[in-house]
C-alpha positions as CSV (number, residue, x, y, z in Angstrom):
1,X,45.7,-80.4,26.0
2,X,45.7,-80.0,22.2
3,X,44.6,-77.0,20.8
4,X,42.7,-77.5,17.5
5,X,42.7,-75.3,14.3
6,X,44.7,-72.6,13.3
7,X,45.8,-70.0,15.3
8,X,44.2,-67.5,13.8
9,X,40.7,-68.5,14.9
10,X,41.3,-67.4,18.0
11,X,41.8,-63.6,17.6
12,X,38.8,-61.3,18.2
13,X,36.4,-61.0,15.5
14,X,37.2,-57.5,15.1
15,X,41.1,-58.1,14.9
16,X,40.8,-60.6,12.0
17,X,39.5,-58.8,8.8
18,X,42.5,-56.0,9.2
19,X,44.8,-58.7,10.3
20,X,45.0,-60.3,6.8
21,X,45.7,-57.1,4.7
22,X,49.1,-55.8,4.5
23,X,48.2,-52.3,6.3
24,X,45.5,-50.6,6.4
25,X,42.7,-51.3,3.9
26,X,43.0,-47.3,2.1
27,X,46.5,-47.5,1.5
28,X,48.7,-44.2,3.1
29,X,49.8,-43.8,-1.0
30,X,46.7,-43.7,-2.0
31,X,45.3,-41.7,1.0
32,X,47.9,-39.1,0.1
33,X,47.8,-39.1,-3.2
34,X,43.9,-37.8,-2.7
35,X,45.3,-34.4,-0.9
36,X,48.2,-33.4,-3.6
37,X,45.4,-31.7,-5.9
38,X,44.6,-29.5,-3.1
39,X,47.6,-28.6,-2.3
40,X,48.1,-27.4,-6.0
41,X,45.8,-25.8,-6.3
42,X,46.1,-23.8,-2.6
43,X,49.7,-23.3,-3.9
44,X,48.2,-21.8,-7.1
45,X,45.8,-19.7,-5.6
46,X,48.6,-18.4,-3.4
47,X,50.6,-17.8,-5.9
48,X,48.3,-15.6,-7.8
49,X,47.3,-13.5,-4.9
50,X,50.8,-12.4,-3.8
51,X,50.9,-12.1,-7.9
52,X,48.0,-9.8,-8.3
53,X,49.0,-8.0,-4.8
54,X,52.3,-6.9,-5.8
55,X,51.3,-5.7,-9.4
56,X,48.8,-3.4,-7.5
57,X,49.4,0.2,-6.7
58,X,50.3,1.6,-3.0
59,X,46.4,3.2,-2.7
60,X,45.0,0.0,-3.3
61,X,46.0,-0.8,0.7
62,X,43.0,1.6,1.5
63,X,40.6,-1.4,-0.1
64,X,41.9,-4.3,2.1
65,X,38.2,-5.2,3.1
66,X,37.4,-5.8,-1.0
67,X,40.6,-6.7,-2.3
68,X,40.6,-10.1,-3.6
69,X,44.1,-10.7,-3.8
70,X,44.6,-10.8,-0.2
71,X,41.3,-13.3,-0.1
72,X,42.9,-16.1,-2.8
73,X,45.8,-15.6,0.0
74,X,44.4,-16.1,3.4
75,X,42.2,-19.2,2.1
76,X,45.2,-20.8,0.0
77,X,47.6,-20.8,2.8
78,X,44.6,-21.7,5.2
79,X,44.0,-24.6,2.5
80,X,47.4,-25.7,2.2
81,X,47.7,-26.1,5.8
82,X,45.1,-28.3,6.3
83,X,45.9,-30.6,3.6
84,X,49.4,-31.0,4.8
85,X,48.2,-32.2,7.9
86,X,46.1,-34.2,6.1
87,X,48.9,-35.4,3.5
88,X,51.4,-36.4,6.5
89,X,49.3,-37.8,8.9
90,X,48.6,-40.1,6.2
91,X,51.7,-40.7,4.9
92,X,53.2,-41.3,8.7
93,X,50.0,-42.4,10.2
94,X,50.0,-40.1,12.7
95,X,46.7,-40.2,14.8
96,X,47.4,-36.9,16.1
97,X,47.6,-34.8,12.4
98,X,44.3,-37.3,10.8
99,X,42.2,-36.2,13.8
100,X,43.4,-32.7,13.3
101,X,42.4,-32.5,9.9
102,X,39.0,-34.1,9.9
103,X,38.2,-32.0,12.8
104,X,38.9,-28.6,11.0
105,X,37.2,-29.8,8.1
106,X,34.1,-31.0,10.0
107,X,34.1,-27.1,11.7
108,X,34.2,-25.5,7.8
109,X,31.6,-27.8,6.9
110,X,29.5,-26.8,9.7
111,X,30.2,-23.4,9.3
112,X,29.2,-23.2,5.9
113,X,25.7,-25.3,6.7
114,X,25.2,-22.8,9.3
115,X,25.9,-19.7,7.2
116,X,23.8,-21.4,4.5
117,X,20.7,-21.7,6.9
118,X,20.9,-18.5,8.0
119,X,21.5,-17.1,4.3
120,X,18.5,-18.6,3.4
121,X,16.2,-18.0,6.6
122,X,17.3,-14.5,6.5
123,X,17.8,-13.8,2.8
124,X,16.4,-10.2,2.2
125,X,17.6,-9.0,5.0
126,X,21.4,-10.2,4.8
127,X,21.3,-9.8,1.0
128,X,19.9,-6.4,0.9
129,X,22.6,-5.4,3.7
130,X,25.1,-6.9,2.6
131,X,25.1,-6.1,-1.2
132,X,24.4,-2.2,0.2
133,X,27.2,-2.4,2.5
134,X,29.9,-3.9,-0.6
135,X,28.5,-1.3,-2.8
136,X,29.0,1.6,-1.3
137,X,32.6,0.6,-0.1
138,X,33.3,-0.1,-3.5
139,X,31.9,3.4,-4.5
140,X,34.0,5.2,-2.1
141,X,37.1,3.4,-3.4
142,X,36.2,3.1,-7.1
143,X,39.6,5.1,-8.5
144,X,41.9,3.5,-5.7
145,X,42.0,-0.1,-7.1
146,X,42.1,-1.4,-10.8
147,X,40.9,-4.4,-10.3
148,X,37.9,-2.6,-8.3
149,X,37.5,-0.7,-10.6
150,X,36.9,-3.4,-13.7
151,X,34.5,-5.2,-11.1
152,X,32.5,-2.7,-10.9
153,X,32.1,-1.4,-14.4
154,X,31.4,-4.8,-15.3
155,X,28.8,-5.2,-12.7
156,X,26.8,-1.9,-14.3
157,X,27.6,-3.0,-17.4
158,X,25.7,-6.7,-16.7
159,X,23.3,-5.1,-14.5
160,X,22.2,-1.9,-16.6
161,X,22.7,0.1,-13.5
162,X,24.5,2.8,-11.8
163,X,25.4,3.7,-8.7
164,X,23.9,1.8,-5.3
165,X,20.5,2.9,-4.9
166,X,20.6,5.6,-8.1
167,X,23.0,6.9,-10.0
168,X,23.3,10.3,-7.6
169,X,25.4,7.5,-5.6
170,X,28.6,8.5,-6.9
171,X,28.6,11.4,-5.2
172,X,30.1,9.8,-2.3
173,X,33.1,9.2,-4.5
174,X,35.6,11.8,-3.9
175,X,36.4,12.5,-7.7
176,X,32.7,12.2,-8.7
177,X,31.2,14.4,-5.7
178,X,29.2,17.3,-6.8
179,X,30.7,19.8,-4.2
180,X,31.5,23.2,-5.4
181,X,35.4,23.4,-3.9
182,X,35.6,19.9,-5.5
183,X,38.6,20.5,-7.7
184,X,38.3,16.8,-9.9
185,X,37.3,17.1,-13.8
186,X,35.0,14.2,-12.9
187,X,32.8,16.6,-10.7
188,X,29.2,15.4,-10.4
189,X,29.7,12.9,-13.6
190,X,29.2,9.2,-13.6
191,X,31.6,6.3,-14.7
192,X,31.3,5.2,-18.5
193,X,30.1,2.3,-17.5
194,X,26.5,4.0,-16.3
195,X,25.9,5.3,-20.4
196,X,23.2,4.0,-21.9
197,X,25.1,1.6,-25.1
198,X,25.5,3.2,-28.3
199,X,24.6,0.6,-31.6
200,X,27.4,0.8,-33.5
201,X,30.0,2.4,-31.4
202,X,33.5,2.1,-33.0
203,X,35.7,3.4,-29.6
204,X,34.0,3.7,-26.3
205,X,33.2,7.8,-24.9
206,X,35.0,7.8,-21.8
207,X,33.5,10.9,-20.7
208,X,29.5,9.9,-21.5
209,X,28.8,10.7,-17.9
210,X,29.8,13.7,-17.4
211,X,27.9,16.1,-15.3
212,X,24.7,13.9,-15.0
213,X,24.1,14.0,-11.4
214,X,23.5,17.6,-11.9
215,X,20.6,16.1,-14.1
216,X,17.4,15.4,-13.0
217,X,16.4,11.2,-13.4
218,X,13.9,12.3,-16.8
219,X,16.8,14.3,-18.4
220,X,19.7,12.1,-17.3
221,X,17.5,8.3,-18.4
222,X,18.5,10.1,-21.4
223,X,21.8,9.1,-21.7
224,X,22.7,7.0,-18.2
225,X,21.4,4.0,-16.5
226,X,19.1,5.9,-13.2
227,X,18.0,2.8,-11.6
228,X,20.6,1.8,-8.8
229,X,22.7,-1.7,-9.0
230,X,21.4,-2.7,-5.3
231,X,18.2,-4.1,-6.1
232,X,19.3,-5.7,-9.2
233,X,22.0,-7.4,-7.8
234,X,19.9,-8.4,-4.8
235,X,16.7,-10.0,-7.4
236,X,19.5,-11.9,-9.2
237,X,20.8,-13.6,-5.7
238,X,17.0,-14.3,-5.1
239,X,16.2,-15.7,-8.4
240,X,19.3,-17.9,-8.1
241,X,19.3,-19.2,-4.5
242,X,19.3,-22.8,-5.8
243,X,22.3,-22.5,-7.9
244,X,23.8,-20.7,-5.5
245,X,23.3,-23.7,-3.2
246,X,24.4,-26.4,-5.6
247,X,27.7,-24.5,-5.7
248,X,27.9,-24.9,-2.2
249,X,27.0,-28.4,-1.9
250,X,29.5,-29.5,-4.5
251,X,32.1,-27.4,-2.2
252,X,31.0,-29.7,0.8
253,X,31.0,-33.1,-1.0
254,X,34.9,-33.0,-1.0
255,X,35.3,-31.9,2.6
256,X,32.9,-34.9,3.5
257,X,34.4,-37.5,1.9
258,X,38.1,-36.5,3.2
259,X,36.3,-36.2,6.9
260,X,35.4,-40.0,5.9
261,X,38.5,-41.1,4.5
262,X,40.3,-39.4,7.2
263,X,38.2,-41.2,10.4
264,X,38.1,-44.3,8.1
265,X,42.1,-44.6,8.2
266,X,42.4,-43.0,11.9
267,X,40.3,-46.5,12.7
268,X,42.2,-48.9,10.5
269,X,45.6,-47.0,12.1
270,X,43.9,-48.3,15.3
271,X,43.2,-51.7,14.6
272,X,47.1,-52.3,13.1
273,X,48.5,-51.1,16.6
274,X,45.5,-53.1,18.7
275,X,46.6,-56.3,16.6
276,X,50.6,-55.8,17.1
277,X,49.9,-55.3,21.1
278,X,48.1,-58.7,21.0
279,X,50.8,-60.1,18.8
280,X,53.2,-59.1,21.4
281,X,51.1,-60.7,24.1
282,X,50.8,-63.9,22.6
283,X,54.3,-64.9,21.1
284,X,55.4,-66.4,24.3
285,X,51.8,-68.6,23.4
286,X,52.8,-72.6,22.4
287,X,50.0,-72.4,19.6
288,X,51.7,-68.9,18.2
């Protein structure tokens, strides 16, 4: 019996397209090559955490909850981990580390649809919570952490407000509480950052808000911002929902194309080791 044509034309249909490439079709450079930028910049982020947490001072461990330091550090090293799985599965074609990967990222990504759904459904409510909850921690702590500290004067700065729901607020602050056997020099004032802005001002007055929340709203709208930061901040989320979400979908773009690439070569990995075992099969073959 003579056996006609090439070899070749005998192989399944779906071992003959990766059969005539030389490896997979996304090459494991290539594939790599795609997860090195994350990886910088994880490393980067990393790096400036641990930075900005050691130029910190000892209270600031009373502020873990709003510290963004230790943030940029839990998500670089969470990053950086899950593009080295990513980066050696490819490189080694392990199965096991591809899968791994595109199965994390497919649980962020759904965790961020979800938490976008529910932001969205349940907007006032979680805003308004939320943004009372942050403010008031951030209150409390105002003198135990610079970096707090900025934030928040640039926030009533932006905002033209003071204090969470008025600027009577920082009385929960232990340095601005209006106590009597409250020994600060900041008793019942306001931060600097609450003042009204003066044209012309050569040098900033540090000590504008002092003893204002002893001040009634008419006398004190005088001088200070009255109106509390939590509804302003809460109208600006509102009014920028969408951009807010096109932030988020350009953050889930990436994550689904390397969930693509990722199952895309975990296949092609596949179809090199289904094509060897049939070349193994077949050598003892007279038409191999």
């Amino acid at each position: 019996m003579v056996i006609s044509g090439s070899w070749e034309s005998h192989l399944p249909a779906s071992l003959k397209v990766t059969y005539s490439t030389q490896g997979p079709l996304v090459s494991k450079i290539s594939e790599s090559a795609s997860f090195l930028c994350p990886q910088v910049i994880s490393m980067v982020m990393v790096a400036v955490g641990v930075y900005a947490r050691l130029m910190k001072h000892a209270a600031a461990l009373a502020c873990l909850a709003v510290d963004p330091a230790i943030l940029l550090i839990v998500v670089g090293v969470l990053m950086f981990l899950l593009t080295f799985c990513g980066c050696i599965g490819s490189l080694r074609e392990n199965i096991c580390l591809l899968q791994t990967f595109s199965l994390c990222l497919t649980i962020v990504f759904l965790l961020q649809l979800a938490a976008g759904i529910l932001g969205f459904v349940f907007s006032d409510k979680v805003a308004r919570g939320k943004v009372s909850e942050i403010i008031n921690n951030a209150i409390v702590h105002y003198r135990d952490d610079l970096d707090l500290q900025n934030l928040i004067d640039f926030g009533q700065k932006k905002f033209s407000c003071c204090g969470g729901n008025s600027y009577k607020d920082w009385s929960q602050n232990m340095y601005f509480n209006c106590s009597e056997d409250n020994p600060s020099r900041e008793r019942c004032s306001v931060p600097y950052s609450c003042c009204l802005p003066t044209p012309n001002q050569a040098v900033i007055n540090t000590m504008c808000g002092q003893g204002m929340q002893a001040l009634d709203y008419l006398e004190a709208s005088k001088v200070i911002y009255t109106n509390g930061c939590i509804d302003k901040l809460v109208n600006w989320i509102h009014s920028n929902l969408f951009l807010l979400g096109g932030v988020a979908l350009g953050l889930a773009i990436p994550q689904l194309v390397g969930i693509l690439l990722s199952q895309i070569l975990v296949n092609q990995i596949k179809d090199q080791i289904k094509l060897q075992l049939y070349n193994q099969q077949h050598r003892a073959d007279p038409w191999y």
